[in-house]
N, C-alpha and C positions, 0 to 999 in steps of 0.2 A: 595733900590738903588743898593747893591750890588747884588743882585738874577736878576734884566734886566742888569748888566755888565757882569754876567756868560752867560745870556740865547742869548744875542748878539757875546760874546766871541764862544759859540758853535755854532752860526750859520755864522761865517767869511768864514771856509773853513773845507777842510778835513786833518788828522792829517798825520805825514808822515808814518807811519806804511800803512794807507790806501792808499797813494800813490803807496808803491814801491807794493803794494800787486796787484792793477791797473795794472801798469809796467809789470808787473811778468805775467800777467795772459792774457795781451795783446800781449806780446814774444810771450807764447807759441800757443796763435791765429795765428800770423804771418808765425810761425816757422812751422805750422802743414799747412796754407794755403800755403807758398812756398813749402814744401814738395809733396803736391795735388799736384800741378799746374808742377813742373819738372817731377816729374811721369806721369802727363799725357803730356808733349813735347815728352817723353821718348818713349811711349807709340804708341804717335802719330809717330814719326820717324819711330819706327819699324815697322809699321802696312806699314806705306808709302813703305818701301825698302822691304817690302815682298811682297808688290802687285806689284813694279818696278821690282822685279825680276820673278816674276812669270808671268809678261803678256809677255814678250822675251817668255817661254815656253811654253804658253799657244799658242800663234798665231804661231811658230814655228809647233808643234804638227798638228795645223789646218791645214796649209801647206801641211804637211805631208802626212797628210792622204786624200787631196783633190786630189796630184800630183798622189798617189798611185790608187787609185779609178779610176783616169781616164786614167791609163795607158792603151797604146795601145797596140794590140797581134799581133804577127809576121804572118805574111800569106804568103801561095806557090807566091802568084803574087804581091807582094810587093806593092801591093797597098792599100790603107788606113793602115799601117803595120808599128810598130816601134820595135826596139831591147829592150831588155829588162836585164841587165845586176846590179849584186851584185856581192862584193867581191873586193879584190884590183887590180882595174884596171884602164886603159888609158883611157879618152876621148878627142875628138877631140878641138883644140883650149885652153886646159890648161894643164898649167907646171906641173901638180904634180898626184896623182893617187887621184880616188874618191872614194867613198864605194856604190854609185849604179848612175847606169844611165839609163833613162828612157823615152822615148818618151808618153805624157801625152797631152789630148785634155783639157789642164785647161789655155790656153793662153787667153788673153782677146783681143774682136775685138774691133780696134778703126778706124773712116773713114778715119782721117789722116795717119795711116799705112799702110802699104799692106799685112801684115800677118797675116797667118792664125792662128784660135786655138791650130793648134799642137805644140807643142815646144820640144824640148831637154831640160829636166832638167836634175844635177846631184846636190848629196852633197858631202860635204868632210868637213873636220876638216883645219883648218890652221892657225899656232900660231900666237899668237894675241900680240906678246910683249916679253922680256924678264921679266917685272916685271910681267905678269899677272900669275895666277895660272892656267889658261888652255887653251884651244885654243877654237876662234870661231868657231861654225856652219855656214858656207859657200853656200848658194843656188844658184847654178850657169843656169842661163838660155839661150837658144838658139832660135833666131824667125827665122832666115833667111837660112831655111834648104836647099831652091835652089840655095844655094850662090855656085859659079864656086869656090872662095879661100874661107877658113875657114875663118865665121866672128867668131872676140873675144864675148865669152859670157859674158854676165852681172852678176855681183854679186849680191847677197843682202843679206847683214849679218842677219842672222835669231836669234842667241843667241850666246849668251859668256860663260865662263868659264864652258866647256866641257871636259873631259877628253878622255872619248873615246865617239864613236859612231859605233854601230855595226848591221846589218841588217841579217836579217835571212827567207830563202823561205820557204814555205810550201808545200812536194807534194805531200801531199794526204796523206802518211804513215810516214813522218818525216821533220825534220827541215834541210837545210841546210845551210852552211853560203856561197855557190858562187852559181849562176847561171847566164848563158849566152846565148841567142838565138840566137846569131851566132858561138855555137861551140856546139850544139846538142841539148837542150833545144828546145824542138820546140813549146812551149806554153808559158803562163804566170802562174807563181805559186798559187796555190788559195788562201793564206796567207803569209801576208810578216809580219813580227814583227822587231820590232824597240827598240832597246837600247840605250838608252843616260845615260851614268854616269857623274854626277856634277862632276866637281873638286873642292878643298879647304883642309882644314888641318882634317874633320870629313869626306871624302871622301870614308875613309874604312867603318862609319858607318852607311853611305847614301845609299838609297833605289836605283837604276837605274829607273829612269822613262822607262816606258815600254808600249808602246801600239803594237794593231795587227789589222791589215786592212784586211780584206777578197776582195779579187780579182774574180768581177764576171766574169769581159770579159772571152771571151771561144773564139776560132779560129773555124772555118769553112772553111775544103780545098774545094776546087774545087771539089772533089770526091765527097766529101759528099753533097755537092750544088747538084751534077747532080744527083745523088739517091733518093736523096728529090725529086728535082723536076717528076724524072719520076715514082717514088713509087703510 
């Protein structure tokens, strides 16, 4: 009688030493699963805000290097012919200086417009705020080149927190940072290179994104047209 009172007595439940050891050993499941789980939101955040910052530079760059590609070269007869300008200067219809201006066959044709491919591009830098840390990249475009009054160009913010932005030609034996086809320049450079430095508080120890567009176009005066043809 007393031996089935012990063998039921140890079969009611479990003793509290086994409980808290449960308890105990269940925390540290929980504790090590919530740990997993914020490391990877954490994880996930950063991956998100590094790919949000990086597609601004990545389609900005693409930009870049299409408007440059398809610049147009200056010609004796001004026709098919755009200027080709770097450095700090004026363009027509905005308040402030640019760092290159460009006439580029990269417009797009639509039926409902009347303009053609060519456009007026320029970029510039322009502060984006007082609380921001740098200033936007600014793509300013022009369609309506046979306009009698200067029409206002269109914006389109390309990337944020910039610090500087710097453009540099190539002609043939060295780098420079101005060039102009209406004050001697009489061609297009064969390399234009592109500097953008990030702004932020590790900005002294950030890389400058850097790319270089090689410039095929080539100008053909009039002289040379009628030597070809009669050679």
């Amino acid at each position: 009688m007393k031996t089935s009172h012990s063998i039921m007595r140890r079969r009611g439940g479990f003793t509290l030493m086994e409980l808290v050891l449960a308890m105990g050993i269940c925390a540290i499941v929980l504790a090590a699963i919530n740990a997993i789980f914020f490391t990877a939101l954490r994880l996930r955040e950063t991956t998100s805000r590094a790919v949000d910052e990086s597609l601004p530079v990545e389609q900005a760059l693409t930009t870049l290097r299409r408007d440059l590609q398809g610049a147009m070269p200056p010609s004796t007869n001004g026709i098919m012919s755009g200027d080709f300008r770097v450095g700090d200067i004026t363009s027509l219809g905005l308040n402030q200086n640019v760092s290159i201006e460009l006439y580029a066959t990269t417009g797009a044709l639509h039926d409902n417009q009347p303009w053609g491919e060519v456009q007026r591009v320029t970029y510039e830098l322009r502060s984006a705020g007082a609380t921001a840390t740098g200033r936007d990249l600014i793509r300013s475009v022009t369609r309506n080149l046979l306009a009698t009054i200067t029409p206002a160009p269109d914006d389109q913010w390309m990337m944020g927190n910039v610090q500087s932005l710097d453009f540099d030609c190539y002609d043939g034996t060295q780098w420079r940072t101005a060039w102009d086809t209406t004050m001697g320049d009489t061609n297009l450079p064969m390399a234009v290179r592109v500097r953008i430095q990030l702004a932020g508080n590790d900005a002294g120890n950030r890389q400058p994104i850097v790319i270089v567009v090689p410039i095929d176009t080539q100008t053909h005066s009039a002289t040379n047209q009628t030597q070809g043809a009669t050679s």
